[in-house]
Phi, psi and omega in degrees: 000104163006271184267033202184047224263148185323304211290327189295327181295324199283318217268296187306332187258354191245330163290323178263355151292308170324294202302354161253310206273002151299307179294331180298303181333299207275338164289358179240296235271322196262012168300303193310280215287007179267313170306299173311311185255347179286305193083174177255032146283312172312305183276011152288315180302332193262347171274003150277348184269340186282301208293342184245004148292329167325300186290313203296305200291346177289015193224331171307141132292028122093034182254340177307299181304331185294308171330307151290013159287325201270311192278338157316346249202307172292300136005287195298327190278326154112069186245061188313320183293339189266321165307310192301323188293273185013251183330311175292305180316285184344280200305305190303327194269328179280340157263338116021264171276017173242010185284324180297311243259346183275342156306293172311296183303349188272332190246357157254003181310298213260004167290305189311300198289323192301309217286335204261139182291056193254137175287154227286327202281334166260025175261017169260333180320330206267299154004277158331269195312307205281309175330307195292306203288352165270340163236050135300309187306324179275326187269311183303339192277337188264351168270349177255019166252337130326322172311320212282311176359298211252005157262005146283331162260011155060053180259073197280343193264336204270275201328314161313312184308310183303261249269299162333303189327293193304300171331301179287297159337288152344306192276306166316281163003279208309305197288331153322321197283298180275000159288322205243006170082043188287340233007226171288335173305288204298351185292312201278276182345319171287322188264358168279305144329326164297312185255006155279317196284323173267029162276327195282334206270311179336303175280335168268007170280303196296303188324314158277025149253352169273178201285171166304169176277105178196139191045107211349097216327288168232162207207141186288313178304302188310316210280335180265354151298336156244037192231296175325302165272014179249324261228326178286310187311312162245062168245324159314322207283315162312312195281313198313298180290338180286328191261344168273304179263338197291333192292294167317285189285024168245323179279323179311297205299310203288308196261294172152176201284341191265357156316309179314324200252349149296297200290291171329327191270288203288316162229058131307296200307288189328308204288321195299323187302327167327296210301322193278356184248317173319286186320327220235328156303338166320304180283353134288013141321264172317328190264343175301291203294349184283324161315290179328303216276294209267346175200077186304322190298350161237024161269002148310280150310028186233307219274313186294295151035248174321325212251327184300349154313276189311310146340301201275326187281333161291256168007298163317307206285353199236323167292317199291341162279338165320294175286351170257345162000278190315312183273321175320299200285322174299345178283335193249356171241353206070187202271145185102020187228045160342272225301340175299293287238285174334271182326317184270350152333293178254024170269347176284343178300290223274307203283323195295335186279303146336311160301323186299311191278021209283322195280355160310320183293336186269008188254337176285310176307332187314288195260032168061027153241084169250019146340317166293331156319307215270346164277340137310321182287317173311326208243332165281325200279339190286299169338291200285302181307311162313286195281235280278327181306305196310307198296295187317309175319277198249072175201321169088197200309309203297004192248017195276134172080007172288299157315313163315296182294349165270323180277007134313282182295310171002278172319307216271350138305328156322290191285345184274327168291311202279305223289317178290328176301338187270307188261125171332304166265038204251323180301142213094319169238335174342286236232351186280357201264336191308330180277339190282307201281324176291323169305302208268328169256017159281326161294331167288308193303320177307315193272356189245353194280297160006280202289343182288295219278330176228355165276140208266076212284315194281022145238073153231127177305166172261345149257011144315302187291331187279319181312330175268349122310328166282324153312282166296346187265328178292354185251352187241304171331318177279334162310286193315295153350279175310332188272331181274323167293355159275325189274004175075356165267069189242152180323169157288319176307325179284114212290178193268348178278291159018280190317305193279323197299292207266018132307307197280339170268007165080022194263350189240000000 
């Protein structure tokens, strides 16, 4: 990539990953103690009340995730006044819809909360909580039209700075809560104060990349320019939170809260590893469409590159949890969480295919199609509605998470079939990520098959389960690796010094 070189795409993809695996992070060390002091019908209550920050959002027109496309373009172009019209349409369009949607959830919190299988002694609590989460909902959409700002202008260090902010607050919050027994209210409260606060830090980040004030703020053209790139992004955006939350708030209403919060746990793990792989496609937005506009003739090689990376490093990452599944959760829950353990074994299926097709969508956005994006989301959110009503109605809890991870690949097969019809050099490579992903889950399927059938998990202690997780992922790590330098597919990271090292040890 020209203007862009592998390594500078790795350093920028490795910053916007941090800026979620800091939070994923800091969410496995304070569940076991949210779970603990809350109980779990209460932490049951905050992952339907999380969940419905989710939903709520499914009603966005998608212009916040657009932004950084529009403003990338603009850039390329050297159009600064088209950025500034950008951003002011954006912020201006986006409270527009949330001052109605935040009305409305305030005045359905408590029919919502009545509708949900919650105890009787937590349904003003609920109340509360669903209320707080539509204006959580308000506030990240005007903080997340600021983001795209700065992955459009490809300021990856500010946008990390933005997202700690929210983090830390939030995390105090949390450790507040369970010190002084605050519960799910004041849990929600903190994290509305979290993303109030990095909205503020958001506008003082931003103000120096736009342009001086000259010419219109907002323009009827910027709004449909981002309606156009927003409207396929949160049509992806629908299916991902409809296959992350909708699953939840069906098992809360049919089985009950504390199903919710088995379920809830294993895919929060999932969705968050997606999510840290999505964050790491991002920055083939900006930098794809920067190709597009100045040597459209080498973004074929820019996009494989990049995405034959991006394969290998998805794949690994989702066998390697797949398989460690079992020993992982007893090591971070202790014993009573099988049904955590299960689920998340086959929400990996689904969510890996999905991670996988992410730098395509950023390569349709690349070249102005992102329709195509948006006919994978249609055929995973049809998909996802159907089959999780259907299973849960009649098969119950074993069928949790099947529907979901089939209406992921679907989705996400879906788009490499429209997508080799549209772009020219995509036939042929479309479908090349299949030998890589077939490496990495045949030894996981293997190691996991193991842990069901011959490890005794439930007298093992937990700091046993994490050694035998720490244990099988170093052992399938040295496989994948090998297999990948057979397959002529090995990471960037791995240096050329390497290469002979696990030659010699028979692993390549």
């Amino acid at each position: 990539m020209p203007d862009a070189p592998a390594r500078r795409l790795g350093g920028e993809a490795a910053l916007v990953v941090a800026s979620r695996l800091v939070p994923a992070l800091a969410l496995v060390v304070l569940t076991p103690l949210l779970v603990d002091s809350l109980g779990k019908p209460a932490y049951g209550v905050w992952v339907i009340a999380s969940a419905a920050t989710g939903l709520v959002g499914l009603v966005d027109v998608g212009i916040a995730p657009a932004v950084s496309r529009v403003v990338a373009a603009c850039a390329a172009r050297g159009d600064a006044a088209g950025i500034r019209t950008a951003v002011g349409t954006a912020a201006l369009a986006s409270l527009a819809l949330d001052v109605p949607l935040l009305a409305a959830g305030w005045l359905l919190a408590p029919p919502a909360a009545s509708a949900l299988a919650v105890p009787d002694a937590l349904r003003d609590a609920t109340t509360q909580a669903l209320r707080l989460a539509c204006l959580a909902f308000a506030v990240t959409t005007l903080a997340a039209a600021l983001e795209g700002v700065l992955i459009g202008r490809r300021r990856f260090r500010a946008l990390l700075a933005m997202r700690l902010v929210a983090l830390g607050t939030f995390v105090a919050g949390a450790v507040v809560t369970v010190r002084f027994g605050g519960g799910v209210v004041a849990l929600a409260a903190w994290q509305v104060g979290g993303m109030a606060l990095s909205l503020l830090v958001g506008i003082a980040l931003c103000r120096r990349l736009l342009a001086p004030r000259r010419g219109p703020l907002v323009r009827r053209e910027s709004l449909r320019e981002l309606l156009r790139f927003g409207l396929p992004q949160q049509a992806s955006r629908i299916a991902y939170a409809s296959a992350m939350h909708y699953e939840r708030i069906m098992i809360g209403v049919l089985i009950g809260a504390a199903a919710a919060a088995d379920y809830g746990v294993a895919s929060a793990v999932v969705a968050a590893l997606c999510s840290l792989l999505a964050q790491g496609a991002i920055v083939l937005v900006p930098a794809l469409t920067r190709v597009s506009v100045h040597d459209p003739a080498a973004l074929p090689a820019a996009w494989r590159r990049a995405s034959a990376g991006f394969d290998a490093v998805a794949a690994g990452a989702f066998a390697l949890l797949a398989a460690t599944a079992a020993p992982l959760v007893v090591a971070w829950l202790g014993h009573g969480f099988g049904a955590t353990a299960r689920a998340i074994q086959l929400l990996a299926v689904g969510y890996a295919l999905w991670a996988i097709v992410q730098p395509g969508f950023a390569l349709a956005q690349s070249l102005g199609r992102p329709a195509l994006e948006a006919r994978a989301a249609a055929v995973a959110i049809v998909a996802d509605l159907a089959g999780v009503t259907v299973l849960l109605a009649l098969v119950g809890a074993p069928a949790v998470g099947v529907g979901t991870s089939l209406a992921l690949a679907l989705g996400a097969l879906a788009f490499w079939r429209v997508a080799s019809g549209r772009i020219a050099f995509l036939p042929g490579r479309a479908l090349a990520w299949a030998p890589t992903v077939a490496w990495a889950a045949l030894p996981a399927a293997l190691v996991a098959l193991a842990n069901g059938a011959l490890v005794p998990l439930d007298r093992l202690g937990r700091p046993a389960a994490f050694a035998l997780a720490c244990a099988e992922a170093a052992l399938l790590g040295l496989v994948y690796l090998g297999g990948l330098t057979r397959l002529g597919v090995v990471p960037r990271g791995l240096s050329r010094r390497a290469r002979p090292r696990l030659a010699r040890t028979g692993a390549a």
